[in-house]
C-alpha positions in Angstrom: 30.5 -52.8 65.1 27.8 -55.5 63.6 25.6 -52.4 62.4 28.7 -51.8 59.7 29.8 -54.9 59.6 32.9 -56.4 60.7 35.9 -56.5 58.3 38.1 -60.0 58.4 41.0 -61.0 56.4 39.6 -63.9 53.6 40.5 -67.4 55.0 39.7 -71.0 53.7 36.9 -71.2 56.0 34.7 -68.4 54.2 34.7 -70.4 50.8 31.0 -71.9 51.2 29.8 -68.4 52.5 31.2 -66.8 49.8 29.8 -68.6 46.9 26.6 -68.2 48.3 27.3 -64.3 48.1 28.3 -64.4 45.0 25.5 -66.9 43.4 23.0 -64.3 45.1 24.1 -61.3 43.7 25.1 -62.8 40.9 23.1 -61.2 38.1 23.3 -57.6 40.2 27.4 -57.8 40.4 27.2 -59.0 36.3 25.4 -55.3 35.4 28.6 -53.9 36.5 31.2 -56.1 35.7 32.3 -59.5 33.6 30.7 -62.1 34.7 32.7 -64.8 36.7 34.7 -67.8 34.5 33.0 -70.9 34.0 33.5 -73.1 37.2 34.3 -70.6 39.6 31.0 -70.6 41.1 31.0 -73.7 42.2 32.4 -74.8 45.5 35.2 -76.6 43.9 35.9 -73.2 42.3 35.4 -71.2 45.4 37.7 -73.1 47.1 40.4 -73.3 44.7 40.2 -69.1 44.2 40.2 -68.8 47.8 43.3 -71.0 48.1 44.6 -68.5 45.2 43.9 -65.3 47.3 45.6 -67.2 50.5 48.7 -67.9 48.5 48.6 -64.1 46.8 48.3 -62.9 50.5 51.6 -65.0 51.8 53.7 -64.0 49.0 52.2 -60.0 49.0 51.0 -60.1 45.9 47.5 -59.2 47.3 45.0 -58.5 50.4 42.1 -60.1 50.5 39.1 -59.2 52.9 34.9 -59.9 53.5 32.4 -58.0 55.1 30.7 -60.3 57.5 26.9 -58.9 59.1 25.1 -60.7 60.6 26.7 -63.9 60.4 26.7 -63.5 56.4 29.3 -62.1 54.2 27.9 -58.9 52.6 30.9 -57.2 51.0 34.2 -58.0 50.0 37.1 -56.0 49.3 40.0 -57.1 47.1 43.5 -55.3 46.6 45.9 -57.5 44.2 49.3 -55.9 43.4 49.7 -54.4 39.7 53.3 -53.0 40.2 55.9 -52.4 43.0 54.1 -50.2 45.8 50.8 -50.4 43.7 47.6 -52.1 44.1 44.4 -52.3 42.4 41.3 -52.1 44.4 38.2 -54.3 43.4 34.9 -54.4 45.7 31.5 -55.2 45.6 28.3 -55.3 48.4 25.0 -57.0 47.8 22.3 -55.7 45.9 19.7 -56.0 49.4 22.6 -53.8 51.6 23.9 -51.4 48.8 22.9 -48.0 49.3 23.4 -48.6 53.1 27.2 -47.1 53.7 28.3 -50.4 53.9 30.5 -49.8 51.1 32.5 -46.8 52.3 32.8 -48.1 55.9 33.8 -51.4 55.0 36.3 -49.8 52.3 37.4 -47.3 55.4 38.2 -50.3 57.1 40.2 -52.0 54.2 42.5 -49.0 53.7 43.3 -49.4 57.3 44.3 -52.5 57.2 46.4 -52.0 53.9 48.0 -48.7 55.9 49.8 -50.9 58.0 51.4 -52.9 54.9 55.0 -51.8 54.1 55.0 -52.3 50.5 51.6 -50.0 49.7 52.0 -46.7 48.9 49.1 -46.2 46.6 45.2 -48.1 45.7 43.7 -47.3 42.5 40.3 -48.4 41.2 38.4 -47.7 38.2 34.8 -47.9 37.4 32.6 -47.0 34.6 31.1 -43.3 34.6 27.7 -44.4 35.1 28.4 -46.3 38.3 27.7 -43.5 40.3 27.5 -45.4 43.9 30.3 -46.7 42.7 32.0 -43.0 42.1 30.7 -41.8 45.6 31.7 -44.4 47.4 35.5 -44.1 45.9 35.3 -40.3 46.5 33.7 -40.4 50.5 37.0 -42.5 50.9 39.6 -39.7 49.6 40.3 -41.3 45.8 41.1 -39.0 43.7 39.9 -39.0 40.2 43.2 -39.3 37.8 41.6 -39.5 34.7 39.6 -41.5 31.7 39.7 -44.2 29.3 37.5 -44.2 26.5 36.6 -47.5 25.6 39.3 -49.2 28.2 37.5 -52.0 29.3 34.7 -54.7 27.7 31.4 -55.7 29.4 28.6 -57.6 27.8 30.8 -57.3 24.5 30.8 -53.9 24.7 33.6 -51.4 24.9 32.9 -49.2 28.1 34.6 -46.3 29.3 36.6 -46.1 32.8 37.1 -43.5 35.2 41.0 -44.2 37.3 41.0 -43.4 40.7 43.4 -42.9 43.1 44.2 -43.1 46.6 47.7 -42.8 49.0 48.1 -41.9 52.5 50.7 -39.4 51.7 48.0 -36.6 50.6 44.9 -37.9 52.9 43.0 -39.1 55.8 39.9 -39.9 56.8 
């Protein structure tokens, strides 16, 4: 399904791809969160956080996956353990194919894969309130909003607030 884009599990061979996503959306991805430590985008960098996420992926500690289209990478979807049967979801597209869908079917696709995982029984992400696509893209995929943070979380030196989703296959389907 090219239209959507075709999900793939992260492997050493993306690392040059993916720095390019990343240095071209760059300043779009940094309105909504940190921005990235010094050296990572660099190819040395890329490589050596790729070789991270392989490692994470061996030992379960994480699932790691890109949206390819094209023949580019335009999303990538990131779920790294935070307790036993927990993980936290972390995605971004690119600014020229947000607003698209290519979001909620590539995150669709993600929670597939992650189904199939024995030890995954829930996802949760968390955004700020004013990321709405953000907010309807986590909501079109059955999270469930758990709650708030006021002040939880600092961007651009500022505290922000966060909204906690949730998501388990227990109460939903899509």
């Amino acid at each position: 399904m090219e239209q959507r884009g075709v999900l793939k599990v992260l492997n050493s061979a993306d690392s040059a791809v993916l720095l390019g996503f990343e240095l071209k959306n760059q300043s779009y991805f940094e309105q909504f969160v940190p921005p990235r430590p010094d050296g990572f985008l660099t190819f040395a960098g890329m490589e050596g956080a790729v070789s991270v996420l392989i490692k994470e992926m061996a030992s379960g500690q994480g699932w790691y996956f890109v949206l390819w289209r094209h023949g580019e990478i335009v999303g990538r979807f990131n779920f790294s353990k935070c307790s036993e049967g927990c993980f936290e979801l972390g995605y971004r597209v690119g600014q020229s194919d947000a607003g698209k869908g290519l979001a909620s079917s590539g995150l669709i696709l993600a929670l597939e894969h992650m189904k199939s995982k024995s030890n995954v029984r829930v996802i949760v992400a968390e955004t700020t309130p004013n990321h709405k696509a953000s907010i309807r893209v986590l909501q079109k995929c059955g999270f469930i909003r758990q709650g708030a943070g006021s002040g939880a979380a600092m961007l651009h030196g500022k505290k922000v607030d966060l909204i906690r989703f949730e998501f388990s296959w227990s109460s939903r389907s899509f």
